[in-house]
N, C-alpha and C positions, 0 to 999 in steps of 0.2 A: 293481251295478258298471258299468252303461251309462255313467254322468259321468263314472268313472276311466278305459274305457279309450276315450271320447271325446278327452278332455283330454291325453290320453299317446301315442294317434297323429296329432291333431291340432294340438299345441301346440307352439313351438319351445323346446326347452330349454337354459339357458345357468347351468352353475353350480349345476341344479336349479331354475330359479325361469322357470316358465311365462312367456312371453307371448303374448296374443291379438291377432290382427287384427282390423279390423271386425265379417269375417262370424262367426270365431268367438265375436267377443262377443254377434251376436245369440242365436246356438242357445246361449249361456251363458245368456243371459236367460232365454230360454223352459227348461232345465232346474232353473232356480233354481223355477219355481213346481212343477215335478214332484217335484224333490231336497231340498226348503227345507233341511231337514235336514242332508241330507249335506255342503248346500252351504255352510251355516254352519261344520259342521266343516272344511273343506277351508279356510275363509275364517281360521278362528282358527289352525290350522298355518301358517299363513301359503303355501301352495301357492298361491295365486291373488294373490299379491304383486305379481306381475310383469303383469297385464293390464293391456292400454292402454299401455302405456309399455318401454322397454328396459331391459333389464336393470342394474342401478347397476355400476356399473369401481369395483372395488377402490381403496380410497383408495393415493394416493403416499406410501411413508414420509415422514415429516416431516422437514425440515433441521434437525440438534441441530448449536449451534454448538461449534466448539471450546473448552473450558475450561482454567486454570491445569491440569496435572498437579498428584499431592498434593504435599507438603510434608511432611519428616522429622518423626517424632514428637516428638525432640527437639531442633529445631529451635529458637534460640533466639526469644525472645519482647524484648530487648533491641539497640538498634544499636549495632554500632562504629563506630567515625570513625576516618576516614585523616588523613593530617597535612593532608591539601588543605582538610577538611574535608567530605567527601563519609561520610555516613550508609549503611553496609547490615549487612544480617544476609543468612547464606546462610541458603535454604528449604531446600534441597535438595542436600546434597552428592554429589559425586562425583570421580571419579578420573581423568575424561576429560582430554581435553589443553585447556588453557588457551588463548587466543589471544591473539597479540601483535600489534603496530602491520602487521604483513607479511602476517595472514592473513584470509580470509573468513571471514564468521560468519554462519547462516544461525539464527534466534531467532522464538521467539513476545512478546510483549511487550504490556503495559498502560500505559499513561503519565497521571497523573492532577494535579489543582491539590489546595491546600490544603483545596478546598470539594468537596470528593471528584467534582468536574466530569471525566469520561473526557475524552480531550483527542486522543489516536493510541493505536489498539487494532488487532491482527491477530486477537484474540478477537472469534468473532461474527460477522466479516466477511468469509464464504468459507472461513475459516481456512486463507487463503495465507500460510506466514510471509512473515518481512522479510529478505533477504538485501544485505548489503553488505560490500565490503572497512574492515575495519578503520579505516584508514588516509581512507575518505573517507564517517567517521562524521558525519553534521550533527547531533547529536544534543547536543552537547557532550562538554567533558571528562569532566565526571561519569560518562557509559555509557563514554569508552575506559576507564578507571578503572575500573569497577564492573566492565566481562563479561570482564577478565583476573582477576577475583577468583575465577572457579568456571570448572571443568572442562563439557567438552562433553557434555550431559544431566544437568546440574544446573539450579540456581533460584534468583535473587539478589533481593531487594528493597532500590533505593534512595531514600533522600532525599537530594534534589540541592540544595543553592544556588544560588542563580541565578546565580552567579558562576561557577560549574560547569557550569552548563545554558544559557537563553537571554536572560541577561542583561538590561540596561538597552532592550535593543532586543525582545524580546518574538520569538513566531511566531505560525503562525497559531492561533486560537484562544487562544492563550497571553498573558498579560498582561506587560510588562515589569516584571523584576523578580519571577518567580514562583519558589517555591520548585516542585521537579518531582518528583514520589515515581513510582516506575518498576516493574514485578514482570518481569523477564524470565525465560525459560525457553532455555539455550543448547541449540539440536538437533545444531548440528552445526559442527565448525571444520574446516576447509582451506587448503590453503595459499592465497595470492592469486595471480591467474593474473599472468602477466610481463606488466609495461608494454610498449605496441608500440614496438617498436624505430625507434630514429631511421632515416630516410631522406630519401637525396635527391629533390630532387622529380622524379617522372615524369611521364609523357605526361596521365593521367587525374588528378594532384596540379594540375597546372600549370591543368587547366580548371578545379579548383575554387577558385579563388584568388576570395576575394569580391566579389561583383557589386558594381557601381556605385553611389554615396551618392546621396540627392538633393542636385541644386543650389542647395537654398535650406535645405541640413540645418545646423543649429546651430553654430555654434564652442565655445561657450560649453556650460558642464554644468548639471544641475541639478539639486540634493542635496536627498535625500527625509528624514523624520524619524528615520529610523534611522542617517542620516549615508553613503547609498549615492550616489555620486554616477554619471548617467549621463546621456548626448545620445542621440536618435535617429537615426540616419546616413540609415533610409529609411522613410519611412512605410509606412505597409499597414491598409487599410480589412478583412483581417481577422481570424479570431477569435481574440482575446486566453486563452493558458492559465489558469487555474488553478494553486495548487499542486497540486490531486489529480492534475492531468492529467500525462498522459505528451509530451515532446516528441522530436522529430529535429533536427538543430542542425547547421551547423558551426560554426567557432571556432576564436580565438587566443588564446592566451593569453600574457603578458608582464608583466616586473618592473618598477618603475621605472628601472632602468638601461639598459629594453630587450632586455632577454636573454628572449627567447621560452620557454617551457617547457612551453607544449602545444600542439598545432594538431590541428586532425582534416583540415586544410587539406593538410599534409604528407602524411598519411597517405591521404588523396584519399578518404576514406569520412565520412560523415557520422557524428554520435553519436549513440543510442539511450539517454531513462534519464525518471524520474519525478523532478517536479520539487521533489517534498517528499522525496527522496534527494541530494539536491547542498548545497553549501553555501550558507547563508542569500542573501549578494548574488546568488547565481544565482536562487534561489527566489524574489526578491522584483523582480528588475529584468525576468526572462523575463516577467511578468506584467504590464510596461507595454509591450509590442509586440504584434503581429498576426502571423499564418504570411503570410512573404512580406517579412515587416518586416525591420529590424538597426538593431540599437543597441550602443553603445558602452558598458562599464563600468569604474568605477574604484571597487574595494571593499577598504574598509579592514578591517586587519589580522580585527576582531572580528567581524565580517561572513564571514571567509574561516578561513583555517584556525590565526588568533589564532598562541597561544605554539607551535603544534608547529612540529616541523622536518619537512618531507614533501619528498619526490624535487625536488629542482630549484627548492625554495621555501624559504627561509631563515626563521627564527620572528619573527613580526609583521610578515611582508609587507605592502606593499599589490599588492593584483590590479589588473591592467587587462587587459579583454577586450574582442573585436568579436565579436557572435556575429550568426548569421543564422539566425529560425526559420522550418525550411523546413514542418513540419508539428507535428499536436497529432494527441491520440487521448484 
């Protein structure tokens, strides 16, 4: 018993599994030719595991991404069609409260092509759902259509037309003219919080009124293939968004008649929002400036918020904005 209780007031124990230092590996040496024996058994227990080295750290659970919840046994296996032409079957009924043009909707969702290509997924990816009002869906008609068809903690599956979804003009990854098949899961419906309230301009509105154009900035616009048209009022050397990226902004916004209907200018606070959550001419024009930059936009109807009627915007507007990106993340 001289090797056991060698090893057990000299050894440091962690979890059970010896480790040795230098010197106790010599005198390990020299008991190995005394103990051969003993030493082979201690070796096949595996008690001598740990010499020479530290003790192994317990693996970190694994990240298991989030998944669709199930789907009703009797769930139909057939679509219906709305008069728009929009394709769903509900997966997953229930009795929750439905959501209208006025509420937030906060949802997991898979969005795919005809070629079963994933395309915008909150499965897998942190499994942070996707939260937005209602009312400033980029999604197309097809999802305002589809996630009033089920209650909050149901499950819809749609096939979209492209006529419904991102039409002749495509997004990202998206092809123009795609049909969009969608599996949402609604977690939760709320009301939409109140638009901020109009005001007159104050002391800190009055400083944010937009900085100076450059002197040699454009007159003239310049229309991209999806028919957005915009000028750069002020250069900036730099970094250009993405849509995954997140931006900070100010901004006007205006009708053709000139009747103003948003400004974050009035409100003297800058906006905060991701820029694959806005509406497509936002998505795609913030992505030819730099932080620091401003550019002008004029986006038509199909680009913007098409046939709806939204607060202050009449159906098939066209938009005209100045916007200034003051920061990306």
């Amino acid at each position: 018993m001289e090797i056991v209780r060698y090893f057990t007031d000299h050894t440091f124990l962690a979890g059970g599994v010896p480790a040795l230092n230098q010197s106790q590996m010599g005198v390990a040496a020299i008991m190995v030719g005394r103990h051969g024996a003993l030493m082979s058994f201690l070796l096949f227990c595996g008690l001598l595991s740990g010499c020479g080295s530290a003790p192994e750290k317990a693996e970190k659970p694994k990240y298991v991404p989030p998944k669709p919840g199930q789907a009703d046994k009797d769930a139909p296996t057939e679509f219906s069609v709305t008069k728009s032409g929009l394709k769903y079957k509900i997966l997953r009924k229930s009795d929750g409260r439905k959501a209208t043009d006025a509420d937030m909707v906060k949802i997991n969702f898979r969005e795919w092509l005809d070629d079963e290509t994933i395309v915008r997924t909150t499965y897998g990816t942190g499994g942070t759902p996707a939260q937005f009002e209602m009312k400033y869906n980029n999604h197309g008609s097809g999802w305002a259509e589809g996630l009033q068809l089920i209650g909050e903690g149901g499950m819809i599956e749609l096939e979209i037309p492209p006529e419904l979804a991102y039409g002749k003009q495509g997004f990202v990854g998206i092809p123009a003219n795609s049909t969009i098949h969608a599996l949402i899961e609604v977690l939760s419906v709320t009301d939409a919080p109140p638009p901020p309230a109009l005001m007159a301009p104050t002391a800190k509105a009055a400083e944010s009124e937009p900085a100076k154009v450059d002197a040699d900035a454009p007159t003239e616009f310049t229309t991209t293939p999806s028919g957005l048209k915009y000028r750069i009022r002020r250069k900036s050397d730099g970094q250009k968004p993405t849509a995954s990226n997140g931006v900070k902004v100010h901004y006007r916004g205006w009708l053709d008649n000139g009747k103003e209907f948003d400004s974050s200018y009035g409100r003297g606070e800058p906006a905060k929002f991701q820029l694959n959550e806005v509406i497509k001419g936002w998505t795609e024009g913030l992505q030819l400036v730099g932080v620091g930059g401003m550019i002008e936009l004029e986006i038509p109807a199909d680009l913007a918020y098409g046939s709806q009627n939204k607060p202050g915007i009449p159906p098939n507007s066209t938009l005209h904005f100045v916007v200034e990106l003051l920061d990306m993340r």
